[in-house]
TORRO-167025 format. One record per residue (C-alpha): residue in one letter; x, y, z; residue number from 1. Coordinates in Angstrom, 3 decimals. Example, Ala and Ser with C-alpha at 12.3 -4.5 7.8 and 13.67 -1.06 7.14 Angstrom:
BEGIN
  rest        px        py        pz   nr
     A    12.300    -4.500     7.800    1
     S    13.670    -1.060     7.140    2
//
This chain:
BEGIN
  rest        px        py        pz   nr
     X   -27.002   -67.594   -11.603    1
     X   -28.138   -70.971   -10.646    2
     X   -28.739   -72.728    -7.494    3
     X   -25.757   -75.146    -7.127    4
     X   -26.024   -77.722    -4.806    5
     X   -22.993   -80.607    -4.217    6
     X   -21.958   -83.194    -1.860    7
     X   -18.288   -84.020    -1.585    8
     X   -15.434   -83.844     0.883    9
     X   -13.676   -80.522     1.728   10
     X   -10.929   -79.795     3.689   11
     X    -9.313   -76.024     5.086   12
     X    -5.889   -74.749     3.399   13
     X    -3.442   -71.952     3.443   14
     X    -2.944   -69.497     0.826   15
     X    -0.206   -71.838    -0.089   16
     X    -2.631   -74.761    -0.450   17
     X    -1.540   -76.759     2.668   18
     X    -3.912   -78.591     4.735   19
     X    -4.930   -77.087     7.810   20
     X    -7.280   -80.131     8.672   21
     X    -8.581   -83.572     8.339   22
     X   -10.733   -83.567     5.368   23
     X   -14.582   -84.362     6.243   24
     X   -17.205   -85.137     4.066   25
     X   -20.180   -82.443     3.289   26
     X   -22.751   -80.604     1.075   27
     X   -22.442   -77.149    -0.163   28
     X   -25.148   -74.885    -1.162   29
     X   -24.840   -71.780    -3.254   30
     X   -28.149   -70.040    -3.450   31
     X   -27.800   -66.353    -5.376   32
     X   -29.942   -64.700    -2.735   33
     X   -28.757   -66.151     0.123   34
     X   -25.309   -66.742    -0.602   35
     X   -23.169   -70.096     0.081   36
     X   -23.354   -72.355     2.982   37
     X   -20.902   -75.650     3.793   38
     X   -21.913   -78.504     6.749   39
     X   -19.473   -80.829     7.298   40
     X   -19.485   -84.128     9.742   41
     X   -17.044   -81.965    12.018   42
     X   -15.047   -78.991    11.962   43
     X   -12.438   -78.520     9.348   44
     X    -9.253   -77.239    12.163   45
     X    -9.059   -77.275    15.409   46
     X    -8.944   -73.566    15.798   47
     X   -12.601   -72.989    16.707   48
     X   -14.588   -70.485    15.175   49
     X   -12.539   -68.085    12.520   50
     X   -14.200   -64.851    13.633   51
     X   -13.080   -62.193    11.274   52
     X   -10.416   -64.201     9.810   53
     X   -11.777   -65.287     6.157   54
     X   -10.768   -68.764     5.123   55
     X   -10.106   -71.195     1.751   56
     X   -11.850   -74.153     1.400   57
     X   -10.743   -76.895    -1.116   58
     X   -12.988   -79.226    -2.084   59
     X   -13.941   -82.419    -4.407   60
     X   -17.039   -82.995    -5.211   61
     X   -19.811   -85.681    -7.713   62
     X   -18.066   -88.855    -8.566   63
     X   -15.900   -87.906   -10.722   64
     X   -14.122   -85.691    -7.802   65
     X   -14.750   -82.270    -9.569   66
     X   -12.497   -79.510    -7.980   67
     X   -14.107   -76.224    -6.178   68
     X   -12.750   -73.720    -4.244   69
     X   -14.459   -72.016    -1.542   70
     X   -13.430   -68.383    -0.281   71
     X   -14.002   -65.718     2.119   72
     X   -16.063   -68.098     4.133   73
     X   -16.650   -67.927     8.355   74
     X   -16.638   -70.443    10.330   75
     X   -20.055   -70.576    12.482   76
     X   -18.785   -73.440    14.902   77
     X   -19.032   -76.899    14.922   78
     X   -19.108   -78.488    11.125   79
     X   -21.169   -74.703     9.835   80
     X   -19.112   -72.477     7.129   81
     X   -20.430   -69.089     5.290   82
     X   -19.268   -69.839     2.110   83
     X   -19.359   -65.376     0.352   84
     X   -17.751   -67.032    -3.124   85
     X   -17.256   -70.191    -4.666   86
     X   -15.435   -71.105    -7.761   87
     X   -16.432   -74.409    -9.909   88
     X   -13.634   -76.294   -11.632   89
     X    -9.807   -75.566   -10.256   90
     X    -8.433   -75.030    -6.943   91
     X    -7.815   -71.613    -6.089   92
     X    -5.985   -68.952    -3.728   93
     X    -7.866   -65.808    -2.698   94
     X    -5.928   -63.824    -5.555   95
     X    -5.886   -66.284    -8.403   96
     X    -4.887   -64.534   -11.459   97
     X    -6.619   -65.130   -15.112   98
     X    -6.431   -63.864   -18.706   99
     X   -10.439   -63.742   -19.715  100
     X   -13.777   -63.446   -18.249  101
     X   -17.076   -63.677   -19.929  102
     X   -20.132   -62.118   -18.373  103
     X   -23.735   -62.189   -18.610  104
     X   -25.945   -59.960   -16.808  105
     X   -29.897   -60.127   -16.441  106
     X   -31.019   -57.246   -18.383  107
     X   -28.501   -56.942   -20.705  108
     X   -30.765   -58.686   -23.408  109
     X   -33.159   -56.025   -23.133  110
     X   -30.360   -53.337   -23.087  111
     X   -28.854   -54.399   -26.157  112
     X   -32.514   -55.192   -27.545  113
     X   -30.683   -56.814   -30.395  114
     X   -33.854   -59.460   -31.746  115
     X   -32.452   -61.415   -34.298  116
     X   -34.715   -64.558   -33.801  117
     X   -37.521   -65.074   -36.814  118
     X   -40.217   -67.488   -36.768  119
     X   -42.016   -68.867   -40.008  120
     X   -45.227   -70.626   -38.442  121
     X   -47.362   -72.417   -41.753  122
     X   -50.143   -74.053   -40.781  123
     X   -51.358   -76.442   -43.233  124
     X   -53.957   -75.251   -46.148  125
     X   -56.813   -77.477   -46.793  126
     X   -56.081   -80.687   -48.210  127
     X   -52.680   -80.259   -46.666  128
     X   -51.647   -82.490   -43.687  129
     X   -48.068   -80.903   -42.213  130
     X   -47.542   -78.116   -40.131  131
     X   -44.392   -76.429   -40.195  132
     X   -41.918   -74.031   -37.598  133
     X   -39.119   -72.580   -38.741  134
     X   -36.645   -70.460   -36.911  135
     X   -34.419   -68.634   -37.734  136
     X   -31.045   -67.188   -35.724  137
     X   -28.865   -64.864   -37.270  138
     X   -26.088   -64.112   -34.693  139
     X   -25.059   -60.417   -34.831  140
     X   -21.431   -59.852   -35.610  141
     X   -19.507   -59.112   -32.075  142
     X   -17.998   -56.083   -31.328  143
     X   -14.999   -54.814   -29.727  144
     X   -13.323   -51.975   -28.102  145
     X    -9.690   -51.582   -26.409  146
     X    -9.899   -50.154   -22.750  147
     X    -6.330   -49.622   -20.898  148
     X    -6.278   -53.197   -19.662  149
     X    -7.294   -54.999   -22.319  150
     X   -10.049   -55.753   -24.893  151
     X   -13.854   -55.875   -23.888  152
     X   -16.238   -57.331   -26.609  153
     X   -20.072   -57.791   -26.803  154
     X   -20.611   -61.245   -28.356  155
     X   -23.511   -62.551   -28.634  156
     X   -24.295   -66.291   -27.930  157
     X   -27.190   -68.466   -28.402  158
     X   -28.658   -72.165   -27.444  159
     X   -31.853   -74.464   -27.323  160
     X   -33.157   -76.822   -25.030  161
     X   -35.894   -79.482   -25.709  162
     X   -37.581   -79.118   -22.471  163
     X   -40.214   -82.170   -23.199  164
     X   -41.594   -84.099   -26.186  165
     X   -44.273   -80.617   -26.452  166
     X   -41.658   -78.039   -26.154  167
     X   -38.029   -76.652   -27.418  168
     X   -36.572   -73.866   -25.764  169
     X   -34.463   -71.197   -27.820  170
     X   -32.280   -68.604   -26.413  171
     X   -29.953   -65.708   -27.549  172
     X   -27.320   -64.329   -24.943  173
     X   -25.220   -61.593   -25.088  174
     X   -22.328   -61.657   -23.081  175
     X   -18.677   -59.524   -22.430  176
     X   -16.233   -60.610   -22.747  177
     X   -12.817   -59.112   -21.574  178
     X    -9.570   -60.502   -22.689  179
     X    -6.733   -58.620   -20.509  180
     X    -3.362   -57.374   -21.701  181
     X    -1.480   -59.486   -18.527  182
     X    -2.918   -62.208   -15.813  183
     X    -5.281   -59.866   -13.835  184
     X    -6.437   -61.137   -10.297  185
     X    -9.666   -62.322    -9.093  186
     X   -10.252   -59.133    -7.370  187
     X    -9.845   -56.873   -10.219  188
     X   -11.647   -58.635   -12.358  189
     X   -15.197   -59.256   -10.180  190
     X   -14.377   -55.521    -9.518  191
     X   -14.595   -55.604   -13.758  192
     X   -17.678   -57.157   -13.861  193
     X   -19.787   -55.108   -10.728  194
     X   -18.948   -52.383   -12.930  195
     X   -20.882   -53.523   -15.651  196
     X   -23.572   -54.612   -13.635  197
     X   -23.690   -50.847   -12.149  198
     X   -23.608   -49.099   -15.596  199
     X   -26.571   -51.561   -16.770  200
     X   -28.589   -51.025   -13.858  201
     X   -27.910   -46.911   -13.868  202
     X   -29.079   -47.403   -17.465  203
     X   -32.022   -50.019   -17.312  204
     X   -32.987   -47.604   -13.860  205
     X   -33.433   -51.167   -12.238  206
     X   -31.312   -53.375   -10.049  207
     X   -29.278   -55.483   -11.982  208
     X   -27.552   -59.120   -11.279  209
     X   -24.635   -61.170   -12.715  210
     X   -26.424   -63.863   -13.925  211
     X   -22.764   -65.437   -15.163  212
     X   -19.254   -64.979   -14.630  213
     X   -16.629   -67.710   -16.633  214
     X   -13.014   -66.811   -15.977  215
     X   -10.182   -68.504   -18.214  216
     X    -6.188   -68.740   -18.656  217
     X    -3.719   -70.377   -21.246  218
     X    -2.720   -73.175   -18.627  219
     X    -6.171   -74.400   -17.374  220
     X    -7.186   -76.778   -20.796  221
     X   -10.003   -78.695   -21.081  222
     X    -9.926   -82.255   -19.951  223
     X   -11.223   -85.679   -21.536  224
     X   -12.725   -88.511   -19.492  225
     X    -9.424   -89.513   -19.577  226
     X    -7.740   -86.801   -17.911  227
     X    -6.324   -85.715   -21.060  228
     X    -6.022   -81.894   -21.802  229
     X    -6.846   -80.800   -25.253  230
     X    -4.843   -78.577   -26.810  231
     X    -5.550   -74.902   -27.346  232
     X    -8.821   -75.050   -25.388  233
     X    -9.333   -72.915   -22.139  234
     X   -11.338   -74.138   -18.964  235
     X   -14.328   -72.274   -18.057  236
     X   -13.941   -71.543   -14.608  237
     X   -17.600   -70.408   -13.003  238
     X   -17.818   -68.060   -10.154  239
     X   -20.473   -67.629    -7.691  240
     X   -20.941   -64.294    -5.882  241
     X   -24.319   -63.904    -3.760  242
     X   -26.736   -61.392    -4.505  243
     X   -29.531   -60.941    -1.966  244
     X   -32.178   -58.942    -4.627  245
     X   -31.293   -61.598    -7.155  246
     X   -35.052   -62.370    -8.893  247
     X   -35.002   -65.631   -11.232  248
     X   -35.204   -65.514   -14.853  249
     X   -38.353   -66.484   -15.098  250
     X   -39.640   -63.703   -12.574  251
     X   -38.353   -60.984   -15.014  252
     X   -40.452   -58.723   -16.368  253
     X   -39.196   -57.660   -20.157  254
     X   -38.342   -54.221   -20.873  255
     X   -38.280   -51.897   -23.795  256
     X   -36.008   -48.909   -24.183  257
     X   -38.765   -46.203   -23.078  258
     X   -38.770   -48.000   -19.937  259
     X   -34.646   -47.021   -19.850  260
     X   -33.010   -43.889   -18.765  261
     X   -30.659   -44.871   -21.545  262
     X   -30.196   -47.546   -24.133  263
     X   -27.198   -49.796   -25.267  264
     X   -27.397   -47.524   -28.704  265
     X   -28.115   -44.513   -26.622  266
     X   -24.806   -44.152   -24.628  267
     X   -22.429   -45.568   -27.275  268
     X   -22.317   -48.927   -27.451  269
     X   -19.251   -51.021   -26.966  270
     X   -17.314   -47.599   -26.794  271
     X   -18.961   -46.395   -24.419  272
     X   -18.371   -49.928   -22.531  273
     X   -14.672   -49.173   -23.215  274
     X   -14.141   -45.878   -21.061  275
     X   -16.436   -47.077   -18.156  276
     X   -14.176   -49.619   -17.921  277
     X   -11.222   -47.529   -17.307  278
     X   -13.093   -44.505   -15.626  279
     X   -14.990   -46.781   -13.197  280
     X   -12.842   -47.316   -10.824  281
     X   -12.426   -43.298   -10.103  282
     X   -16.176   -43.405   -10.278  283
     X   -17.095   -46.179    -7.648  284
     X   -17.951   -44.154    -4.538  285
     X   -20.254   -42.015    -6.639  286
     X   -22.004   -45.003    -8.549  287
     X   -22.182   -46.921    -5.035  288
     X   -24.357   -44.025    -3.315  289
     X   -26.514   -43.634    -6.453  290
     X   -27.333   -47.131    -6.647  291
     X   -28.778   -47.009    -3.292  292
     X   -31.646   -45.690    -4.706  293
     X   -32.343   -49.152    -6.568  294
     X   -30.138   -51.796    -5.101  295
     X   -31.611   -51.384    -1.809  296
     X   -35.219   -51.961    -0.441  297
     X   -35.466   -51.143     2.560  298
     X   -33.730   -47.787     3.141  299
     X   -35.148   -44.291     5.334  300
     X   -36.062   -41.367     2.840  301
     X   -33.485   -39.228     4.839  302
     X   -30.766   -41.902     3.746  303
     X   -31.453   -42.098    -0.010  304
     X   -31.927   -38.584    -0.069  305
     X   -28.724   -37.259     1.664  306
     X   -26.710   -40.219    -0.623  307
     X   -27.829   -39.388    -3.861  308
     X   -26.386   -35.767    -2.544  309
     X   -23.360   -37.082    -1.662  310
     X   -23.264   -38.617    -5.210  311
     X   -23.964   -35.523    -7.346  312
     X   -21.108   -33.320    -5.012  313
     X   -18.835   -36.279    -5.305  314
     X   -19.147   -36.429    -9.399  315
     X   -18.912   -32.816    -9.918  316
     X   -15.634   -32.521    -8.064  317
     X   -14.475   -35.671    -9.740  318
     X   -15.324   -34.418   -13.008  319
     X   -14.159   -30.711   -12.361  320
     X   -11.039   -31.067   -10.037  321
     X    -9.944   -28.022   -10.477  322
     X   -13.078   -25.690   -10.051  323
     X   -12.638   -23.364    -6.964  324
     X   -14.639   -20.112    -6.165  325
     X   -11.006   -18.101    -6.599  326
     X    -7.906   -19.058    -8.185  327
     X    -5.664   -20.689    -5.871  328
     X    -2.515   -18.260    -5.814  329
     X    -5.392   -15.681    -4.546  330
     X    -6.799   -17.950    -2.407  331
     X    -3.631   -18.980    -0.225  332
     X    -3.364   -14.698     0.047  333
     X    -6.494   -13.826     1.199  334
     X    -5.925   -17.218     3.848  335
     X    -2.736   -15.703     5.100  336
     X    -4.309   -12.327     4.978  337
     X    -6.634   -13.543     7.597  338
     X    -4.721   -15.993     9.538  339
     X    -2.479   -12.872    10.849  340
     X    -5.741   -11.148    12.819  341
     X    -6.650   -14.366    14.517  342
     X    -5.149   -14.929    18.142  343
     X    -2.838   -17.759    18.167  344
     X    -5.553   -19.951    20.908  345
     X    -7.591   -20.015    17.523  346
     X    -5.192   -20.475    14.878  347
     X    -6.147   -24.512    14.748  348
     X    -9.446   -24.014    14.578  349
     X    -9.219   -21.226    12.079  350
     X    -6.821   -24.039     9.943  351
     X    -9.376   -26.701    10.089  352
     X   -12.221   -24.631     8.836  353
     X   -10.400   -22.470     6.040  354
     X    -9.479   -25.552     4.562  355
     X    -8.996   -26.075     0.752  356
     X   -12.655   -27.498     0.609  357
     X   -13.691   -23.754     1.321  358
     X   -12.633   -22.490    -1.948  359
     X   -14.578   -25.180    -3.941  360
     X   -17.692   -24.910    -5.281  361
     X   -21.067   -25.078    -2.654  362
     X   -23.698   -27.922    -3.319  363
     X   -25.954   -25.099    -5.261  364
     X   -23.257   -24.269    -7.509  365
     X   -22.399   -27.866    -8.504  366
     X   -26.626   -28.944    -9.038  367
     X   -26.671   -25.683   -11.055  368
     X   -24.091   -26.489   -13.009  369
     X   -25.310   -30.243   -13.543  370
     X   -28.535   -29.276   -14.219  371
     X   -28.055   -26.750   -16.741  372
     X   -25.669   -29.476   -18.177  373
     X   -28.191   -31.810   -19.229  374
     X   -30.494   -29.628   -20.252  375
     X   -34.098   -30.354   -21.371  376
     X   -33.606   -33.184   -18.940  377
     X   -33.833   -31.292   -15.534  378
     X   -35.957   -28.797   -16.812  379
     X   -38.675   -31.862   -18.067  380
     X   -37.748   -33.373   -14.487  381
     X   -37.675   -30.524   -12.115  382
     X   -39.125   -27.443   -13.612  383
     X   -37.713   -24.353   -12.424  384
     X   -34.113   -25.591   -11.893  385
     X   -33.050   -22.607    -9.706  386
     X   -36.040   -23.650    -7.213  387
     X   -35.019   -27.080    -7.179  388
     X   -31.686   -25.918    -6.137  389
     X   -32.802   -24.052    -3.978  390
     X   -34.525   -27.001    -2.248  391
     X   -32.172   -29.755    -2.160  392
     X   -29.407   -27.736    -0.729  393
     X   -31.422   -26.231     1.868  394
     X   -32.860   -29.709     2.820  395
     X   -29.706   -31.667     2.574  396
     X   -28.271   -28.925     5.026  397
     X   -30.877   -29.248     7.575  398
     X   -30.952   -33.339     7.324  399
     X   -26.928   -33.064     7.440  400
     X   -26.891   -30.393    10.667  401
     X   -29.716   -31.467    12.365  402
     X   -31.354   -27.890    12.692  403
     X   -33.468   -26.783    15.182  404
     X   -36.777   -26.082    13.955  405
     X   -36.178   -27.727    10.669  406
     X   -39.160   -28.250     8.805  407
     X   -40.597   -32.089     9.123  408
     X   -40.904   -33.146     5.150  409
     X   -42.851   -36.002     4.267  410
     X   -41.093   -39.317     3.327  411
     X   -42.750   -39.064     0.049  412
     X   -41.276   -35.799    -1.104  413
     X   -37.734   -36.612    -0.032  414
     X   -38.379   -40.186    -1.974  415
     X   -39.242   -37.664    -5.199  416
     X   -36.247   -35.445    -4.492  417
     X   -34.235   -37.781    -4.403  418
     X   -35.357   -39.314    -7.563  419
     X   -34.690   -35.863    -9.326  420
     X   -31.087   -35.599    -8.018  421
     X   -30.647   -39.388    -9.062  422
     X   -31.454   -38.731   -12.529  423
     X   -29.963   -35.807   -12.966  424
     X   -26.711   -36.902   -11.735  425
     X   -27.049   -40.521   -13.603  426
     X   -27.057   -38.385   -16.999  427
     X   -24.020   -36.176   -15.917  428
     X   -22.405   -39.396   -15.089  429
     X   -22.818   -40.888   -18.365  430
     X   -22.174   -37.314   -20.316  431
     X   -19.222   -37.677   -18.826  432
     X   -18.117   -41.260   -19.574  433
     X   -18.818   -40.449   -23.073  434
     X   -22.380   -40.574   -24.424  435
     X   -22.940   -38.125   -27.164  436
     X   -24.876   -34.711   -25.772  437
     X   -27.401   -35.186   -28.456  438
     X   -28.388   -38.662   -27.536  439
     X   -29.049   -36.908   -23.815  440
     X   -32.063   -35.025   -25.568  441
     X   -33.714   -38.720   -25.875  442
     X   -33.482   -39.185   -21.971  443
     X   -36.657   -36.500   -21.521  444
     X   -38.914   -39.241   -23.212  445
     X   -38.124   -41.841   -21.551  446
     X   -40.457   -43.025   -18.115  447
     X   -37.767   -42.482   -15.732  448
     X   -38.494   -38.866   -16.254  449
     X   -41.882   -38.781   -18.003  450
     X   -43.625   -40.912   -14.994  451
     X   -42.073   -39.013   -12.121  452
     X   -41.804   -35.389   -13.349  453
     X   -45.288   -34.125   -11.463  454
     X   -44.547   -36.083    -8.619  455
     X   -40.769   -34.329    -8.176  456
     X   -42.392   -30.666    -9.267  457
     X   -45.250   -31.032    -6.471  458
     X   -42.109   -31.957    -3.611  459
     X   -40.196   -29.220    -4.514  460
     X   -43.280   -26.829    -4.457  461
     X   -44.538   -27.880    -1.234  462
     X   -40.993   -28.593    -0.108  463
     X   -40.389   -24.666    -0.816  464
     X   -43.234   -23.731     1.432  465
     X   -42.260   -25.401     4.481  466
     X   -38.867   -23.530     3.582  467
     X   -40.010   -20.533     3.608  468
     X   -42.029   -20.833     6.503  469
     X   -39.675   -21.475     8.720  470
//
């Protein structure tokens, strides 16, 4: 995602697109780290400062009066507006509703690791006076897979720029693209597209950014100089969402797939990017805690740790709903069974903590069950897998309670735990979504669990010790 800098007048309107204002001339900037920020000559209403009151922002900008659309943005006082998203090409309301988006994502080259670029360099023989360059780009065919809302397809695109008289620049870009069975709102469909970005970075087992989002319906054309539309042609309408880890293209270091937890090829290809579309949204709260581990810098041990926890309970009750110690008929018995011999002064508090959550499954039972899921995985990662167990549910229990005399474990060693529990839980996670089990034997080659295995295996040893001598 680009810097994107204009100058232009803007004015404040309702959802219905009245004015709210005078409007005043300005400059917007849209940086992807630091998000978007609009000064204008003076404020755009008289209401003061919005507070937590989001507002749209219509604007025209260059000379040719180019249309943008500014939302979610805060008024700071005076002629000062946070501007959270901006949309390039249209004016828009907060829940716009479109037919196609086409995304690009900053690793997703490497994920894919589709090279289909070929370069014939000849230099001359003696005697001989030419040089010669040849490339060649052979454009993989795209491929596509229905989801419940629609179509998603990975298509890959490609460009060149002659950057000076010395240089040309070639590139190949893979994109999705997702065509949707009805108009689907803005919301939805950036929700569409974070998803993506989450099951590349769990994958690529770095933080990822949406480098570029295009969104497109039937009765936004193309226009001539003229103002013209041309027929059958669909505007591409950019969006700009901040990301404060974004790192510039340039600043990217390439990766291959033993770097990866898992592959494009690995976990199914466009298949696979089929179902996470339609289990994602079930899935959110558990990816969102496990990319804490990547998506944020600056985070306590204690906090990673306890999250990725949170993560790994939350999947295995998604993914088992209906696992309980006892069946439930013999549950509800033994409940009422009990209920009768307490006095009635206790009854509340006895209903509060007999709750349904007491029948289900502990956190050992669930890491167990994980663990011996993926096999050769945890048992590359963490060794012994009933010690490991062991260890993270006694630790997350004293972190979580706050016992006294808890042991005082290094930052380091949580930082490793929580690595283990993060992996181990990324691979149930995409077991689950649908990668083939035998493509899950790969994952014990790869770095993520290669380069950290003695490092987890040492914390839970010395982790275990401080346990036991409490």
């Amino acid at each position: 995602m680009e810097k994107y800098e204009k100058v232009g007048r803007f004015w404040a309107v309702d959802e219905d697109g009245n004015a709210l204002g005078e409007e005043q001339h300005g400059q917007l900037t849209f940086d992807p780290t630091a998000g978007g920020r609009l000064h204008t000559g003076e404020p755009l209403t008289t209401a003061g400062p919005s507070g937590r009151r989001p507002m749209l922002i219509w604007g025209s900008v260059d000379r040719i009066g180019r249309r943008v659309t500014l939302l979610h943005c805060f008024h700071l006082g005076g002629g000062s507006y946070i501007v959270n998203q901006a949309m390039d090409a249209g004016h828009f309301r907060h829940e716009e509703v479109f037919t196609k988006a086409v995304v690009r994502i900053s690793d997703l080259p490497d994920w894919v690791d589709n090279d289909t670029i070929d370069i014939d360099w000849h230099e001359p023989a003696e005697g001989e006076s030419q040089w010669s360059l040849k490339l060649n780009l052979t454009r993989p065919e795209p491929q596509t897979a229905s989801f419940g809302r629609g179509t998603v397809t990975l298509r890959f695109a490609a460009d060149y720029e002659r950057i000076d008289n010395e240089s040309v620049k070639v590139v190949q870009c893979p994109q999705f693209e997702i065509e949707y069975a009805e108009p689907t709102n803005y919301s939805a469909i950036l929700n569409d597209v974070r998803n993506l970005q989450d099951l590349v970075s769990l994958c690529v087992d770095r933080t990822c950014f949406t480098d570029q989002v295009h969104v497109f319906r039937e009765d936004l054309p193309e226009f001539s100089l003229a103002a013209t539309p041309f027929p059958d042609t669909m505007r591409a309408v950019e969006i700009y969402v901040a990301n404060r880890h974004h790192i510039a293209v340039p600043e990217r270091q390439k990766m291959d797939a033993i770097d990866m937890l898992a592959s494009y090829g690995d976990v199914g290809g466009i298949d696979m990017i089929a179902r996470w579309l339609d289990q994602a949204a079930d899935l959110h709260p558990v990816v969102g805690f496990l990319n804490s581990m990547r998506y944020t810098t600056e985070m306590y041990p204690e906090n990673r740790f306890l999250n990725v926890c949170s993560a790994a309970e939350g999947f295995h009750r998604i993914a088992n709903p209906d696992q309980n110690y006892m069946g439930r008929p013999e549950f509800n018995l033994l409940k009422k069974s009990l209920k009768a011999l307490v006095p009635g002064e206790h009854r509340r508090w006895f209903a509060e903590a007999f709750n349904d959550h007491s029948n289900a499954p502990n956190l050992a039972a669930r890491l167990t069950a994980m663990a011996t899921a993926v096999g050769n995985v945890s048992t590359a990662l963490v060794g012994d897998i009933d010690s490991w167990v062991k260890v993270v549910k006694k630790a997350r229990n004293e972190l979580t309670h706050l016992d006294n005399g808890r042991p005082e474990y290094s930052g380091a060693d949580l930082l490793w735990l929580a690595e283990s529990v993060y992996t181990v839980t990324r691979v149930c996670l995409l077991l689950h979504a649908g990668m083939g089990p035998a493509l899950a034997l790969k994952i014990a080659t790869r770095r993520p669990v290669w380069s950290t295995r003695e490092l987890v295996q040492a914390a839970v040893k010395t982790m275990a010790e401080q346990q036991g001598a409490k």
